[in-house]
PADREN-824000 format. One record per residue (C-alpha): residue number from 1; x, y, z. Coordinates in pm, whole numbers, plus 50000, padded with zeros to 5 digits. Each point is the difference from the previous one (the first is absolute). Example, Ala and Ser with C-alpha at 12.3 -4.5 7.8 and 13.67 -1.06 7.14 Angstrom:
+-----+-------+-------+-------+
! seq !     X !     Y !     Z !
+-----+-------+-------+-------+
!   1 ! 51230 ! 49550 ! 50780 !
!   2 ! 50137 ! 50344 ! 49934 !
+-----+-------+-------+-------+
***
This chain:
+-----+-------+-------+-------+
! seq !     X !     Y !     Z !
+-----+-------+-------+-------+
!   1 ! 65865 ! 21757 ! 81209 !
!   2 ! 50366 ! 49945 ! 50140 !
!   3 ! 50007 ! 49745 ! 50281 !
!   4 ! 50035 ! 50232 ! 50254 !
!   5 ! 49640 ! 50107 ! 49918 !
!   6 ! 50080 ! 50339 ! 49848 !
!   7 ! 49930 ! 50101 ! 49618 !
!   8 ! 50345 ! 50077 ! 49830 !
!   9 ! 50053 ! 50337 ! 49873 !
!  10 ! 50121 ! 50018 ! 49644 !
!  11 ! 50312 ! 50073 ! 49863 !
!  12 ! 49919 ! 50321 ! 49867 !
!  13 ! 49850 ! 50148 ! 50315 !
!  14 ! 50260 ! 49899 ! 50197 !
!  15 ! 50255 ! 50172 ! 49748 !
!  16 ! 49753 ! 50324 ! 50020 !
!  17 ! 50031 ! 49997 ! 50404 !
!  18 ! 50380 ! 49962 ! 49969 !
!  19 ! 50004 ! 50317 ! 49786 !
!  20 ! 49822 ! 50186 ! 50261 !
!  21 ! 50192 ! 49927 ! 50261 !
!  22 ! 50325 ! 50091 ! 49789 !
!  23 ! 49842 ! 50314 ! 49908 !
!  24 ! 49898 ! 50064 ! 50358 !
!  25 ! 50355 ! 49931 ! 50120 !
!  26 ! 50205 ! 50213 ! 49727 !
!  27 ! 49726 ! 50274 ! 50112 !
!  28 ! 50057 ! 49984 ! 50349 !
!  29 ! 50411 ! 50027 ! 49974 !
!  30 ! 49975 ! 50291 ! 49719 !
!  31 ! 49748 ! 50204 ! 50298 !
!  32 ! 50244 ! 49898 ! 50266 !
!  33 ! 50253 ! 50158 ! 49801 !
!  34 ! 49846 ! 50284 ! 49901 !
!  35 ! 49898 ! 50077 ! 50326 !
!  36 ! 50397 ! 49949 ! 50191 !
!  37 ! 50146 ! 50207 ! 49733 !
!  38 ! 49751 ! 50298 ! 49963 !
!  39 ! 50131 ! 50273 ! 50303 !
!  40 ! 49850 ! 50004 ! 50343 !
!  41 ! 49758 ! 50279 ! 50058 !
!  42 ! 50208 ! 50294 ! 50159 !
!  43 ! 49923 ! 50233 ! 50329 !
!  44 ! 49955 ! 50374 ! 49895 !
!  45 ! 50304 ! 50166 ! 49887 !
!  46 ! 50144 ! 50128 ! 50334 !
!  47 ! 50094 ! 50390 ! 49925 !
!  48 ! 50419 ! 49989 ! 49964 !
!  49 ! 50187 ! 50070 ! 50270 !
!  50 ! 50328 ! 50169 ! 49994 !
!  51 ! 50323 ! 49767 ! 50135 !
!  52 ! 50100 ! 50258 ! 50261 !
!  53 ! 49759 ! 50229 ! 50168 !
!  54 ! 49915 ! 50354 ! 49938 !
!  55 ! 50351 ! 50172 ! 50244 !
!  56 ! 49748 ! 50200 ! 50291 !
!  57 ! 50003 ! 50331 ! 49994 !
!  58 ! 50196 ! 50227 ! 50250 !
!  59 ! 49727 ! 50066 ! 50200 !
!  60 ! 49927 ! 49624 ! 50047 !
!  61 ! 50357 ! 49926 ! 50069 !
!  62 ! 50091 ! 50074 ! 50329 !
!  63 ! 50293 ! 50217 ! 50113 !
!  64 ! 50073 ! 49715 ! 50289 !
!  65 ! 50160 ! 49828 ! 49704 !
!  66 ! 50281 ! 50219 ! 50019 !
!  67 ! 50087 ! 49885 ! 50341 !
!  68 ! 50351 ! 49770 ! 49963 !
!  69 ! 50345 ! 49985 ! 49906 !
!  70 ! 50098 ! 50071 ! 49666 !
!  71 ! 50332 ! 49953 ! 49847 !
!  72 ! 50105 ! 50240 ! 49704 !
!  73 ! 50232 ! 49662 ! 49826 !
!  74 ! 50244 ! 50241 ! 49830 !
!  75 ! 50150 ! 50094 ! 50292 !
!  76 ! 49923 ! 49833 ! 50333 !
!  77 ! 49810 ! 50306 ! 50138 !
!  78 ! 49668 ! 49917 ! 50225 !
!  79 ! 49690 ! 50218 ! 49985 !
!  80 ! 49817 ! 49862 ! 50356 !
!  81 ! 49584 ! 50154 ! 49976 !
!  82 ! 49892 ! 49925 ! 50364 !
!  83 ! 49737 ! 50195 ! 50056 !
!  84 ! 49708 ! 50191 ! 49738 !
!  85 ! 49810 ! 50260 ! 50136 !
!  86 ! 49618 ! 50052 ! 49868 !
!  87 ! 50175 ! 50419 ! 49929 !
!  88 ! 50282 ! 49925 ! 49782 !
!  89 ! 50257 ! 49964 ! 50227 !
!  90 ! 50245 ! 49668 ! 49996 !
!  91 ! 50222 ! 49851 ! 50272 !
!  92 ! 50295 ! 49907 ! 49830 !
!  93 ! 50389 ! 49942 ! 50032 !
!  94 ! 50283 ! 49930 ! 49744 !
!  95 ! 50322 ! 49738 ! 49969 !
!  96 ! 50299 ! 50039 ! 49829 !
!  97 ! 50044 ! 49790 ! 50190 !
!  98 ! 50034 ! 50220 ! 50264 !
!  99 ! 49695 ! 50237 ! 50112 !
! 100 ! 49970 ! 50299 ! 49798 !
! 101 ! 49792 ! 50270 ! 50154 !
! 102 ! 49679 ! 50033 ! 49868 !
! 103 ! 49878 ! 50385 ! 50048 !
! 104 ! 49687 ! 49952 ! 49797 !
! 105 ! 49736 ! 49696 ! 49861 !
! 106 ! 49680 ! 50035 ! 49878 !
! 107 ! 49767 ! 49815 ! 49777 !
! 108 ! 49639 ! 50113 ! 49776 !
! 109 ! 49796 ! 49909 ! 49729 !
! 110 ! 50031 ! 50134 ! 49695 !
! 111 ! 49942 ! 49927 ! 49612 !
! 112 ! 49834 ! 49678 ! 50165 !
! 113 ! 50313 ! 49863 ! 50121 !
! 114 ! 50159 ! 49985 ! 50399 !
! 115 ! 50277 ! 50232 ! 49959 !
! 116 ! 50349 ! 50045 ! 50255 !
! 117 ! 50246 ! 50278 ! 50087 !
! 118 ! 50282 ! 49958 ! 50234 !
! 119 ! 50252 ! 50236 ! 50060 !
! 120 ! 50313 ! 49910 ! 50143 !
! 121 ! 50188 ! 50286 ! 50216 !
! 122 ! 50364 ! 49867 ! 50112 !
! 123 ! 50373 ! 49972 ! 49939 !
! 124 ! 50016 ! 49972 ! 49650 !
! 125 ! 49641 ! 50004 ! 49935 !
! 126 ! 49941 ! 50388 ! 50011 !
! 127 ! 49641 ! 50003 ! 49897 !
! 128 ! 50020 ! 49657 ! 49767 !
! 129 ! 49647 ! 49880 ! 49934 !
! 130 ! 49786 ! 49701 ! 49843 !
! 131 ! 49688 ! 50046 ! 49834 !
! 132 ! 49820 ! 49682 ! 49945 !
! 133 ! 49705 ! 49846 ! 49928 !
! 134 ! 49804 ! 49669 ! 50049 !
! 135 ! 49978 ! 49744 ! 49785 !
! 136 ! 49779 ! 49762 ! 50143 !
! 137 ! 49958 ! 49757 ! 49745 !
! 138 ! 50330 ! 49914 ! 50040 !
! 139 ! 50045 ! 50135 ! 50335 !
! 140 ! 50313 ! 50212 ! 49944 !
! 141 ! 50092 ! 50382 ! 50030 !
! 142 ! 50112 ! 50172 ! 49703 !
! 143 ! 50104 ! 50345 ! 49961 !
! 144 ! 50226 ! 50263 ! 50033 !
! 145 ! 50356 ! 50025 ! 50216 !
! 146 ! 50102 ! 50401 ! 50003 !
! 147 ! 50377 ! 49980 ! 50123 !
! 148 ! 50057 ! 50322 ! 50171 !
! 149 ! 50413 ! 49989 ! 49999 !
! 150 ! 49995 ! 49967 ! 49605 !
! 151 ! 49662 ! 50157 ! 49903 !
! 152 ! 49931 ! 49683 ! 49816 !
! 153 ! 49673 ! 49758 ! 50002 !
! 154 ! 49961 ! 49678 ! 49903 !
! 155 ! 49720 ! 49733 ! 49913 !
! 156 ! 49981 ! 49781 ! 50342 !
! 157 ! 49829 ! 49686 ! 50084 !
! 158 ! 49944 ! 49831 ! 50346 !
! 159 ! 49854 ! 49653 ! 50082 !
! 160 ! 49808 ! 49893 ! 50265 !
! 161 ! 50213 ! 49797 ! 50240 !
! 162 ! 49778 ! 49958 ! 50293 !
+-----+-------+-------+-------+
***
C-alpha cells in the first residue's frame, strides 16, 4: 500500500481508463455534432399563398368606391362621382377646367366589373361621352372617350385624386 493508505492502481489499468474516457469524449463531440448540423424538425407545410390577393369580384366591390375626384392626366379634365345611387344612376360633374354640363351618368355591373357612362351635353361637347370602367386593383378608370365634334374615341384613363 501507498502511504496514503490506498492500493495503487497499475499502469495498465490506468492507461485502459484513460482510453475510455478519450473514447467517451471523441463520442460525445461527434453526437454533438451530428445532432447541430442535422435540420430542425419542420411545422407542416403551410398551403402557398399567393403575394397579392385574389382582386374581389364586382359584386364584392362596392360602387361607393367610385365616389371622388378623378383626373384624366392627359389633359387636365376632372370627372367628380359624388353621389351612387343603389338604381344606376350617378351624381356627377365635369372640369375642363371649367364645368361642363353633365346631361347623363350612370353606373352597373356587368361582365363582373363596375362599369361608367357619362355623357356630356354643352358648348362644344354636343353629346361627347366616356365609357369607363373600374379597375380596382389599381383603383383607376379606364375606358372609352367618344368625342362628339370629331366622331373620334380614344383609350382614357383617370386617377383617383381624392
Amino acid at each position: 500500500m501507498s502511504k496514503a493508505g490506498h492500493a495503487r492502481t497499475p499502469p495498465s489499468a490506468r492507461k485502459a481508463w484513460v482510453w475510455v474516457g478519450v473514447v467517451t469524449l471523441v463520442c460525445a463531440v461527434v453526437a454533438f455534432a451530428v445532432i447541430r448540423s442535422s435540420p430542425a424538425p419542420s411545422a407542416p407545410a403551410a398551403p402557398p399563398t399567393s403575394s397579392t390577393a385574389p382582386a374581389p369580384t364586382s359584386e364584392e366591390i362596392s360602387a361607393d368606391r367610385l365616389v371622388g375626384r378623378w383626373l384624366r392626366p392627359d389633359g387636365g379634365y376632372v370627372l367628380e362621382i359624388r353621389n351612387v345611387q343603389a338604381d344606376g344612376r350617378l351624381e356627377a360633374a365635369y372640369f375642363n377646367p371649367r364645368p361642363i354640363n353633365v346631361a347623363r351618368a350612370e353606373w352597373r355591373r356587368e361582365d363582373g366589373a363596375l362599369r361608367l357612362f357619362v355623357e356630356l351635353r354643352d358648348v362644344n361637347y354636343p353629346g361627347s361621352t366616356y365609357t369607363l370602367s373600374f379597375a380596382p386593383e389599381r383603383d383607376r378608370l379606364a375606358g372609352i372617350y367618344f368625342q362628339a365634334v370629331e366622331r373620334q374615341t380614344f383609350d382614357v384613363e383617370f386617377v383617383r385624386l381624392s
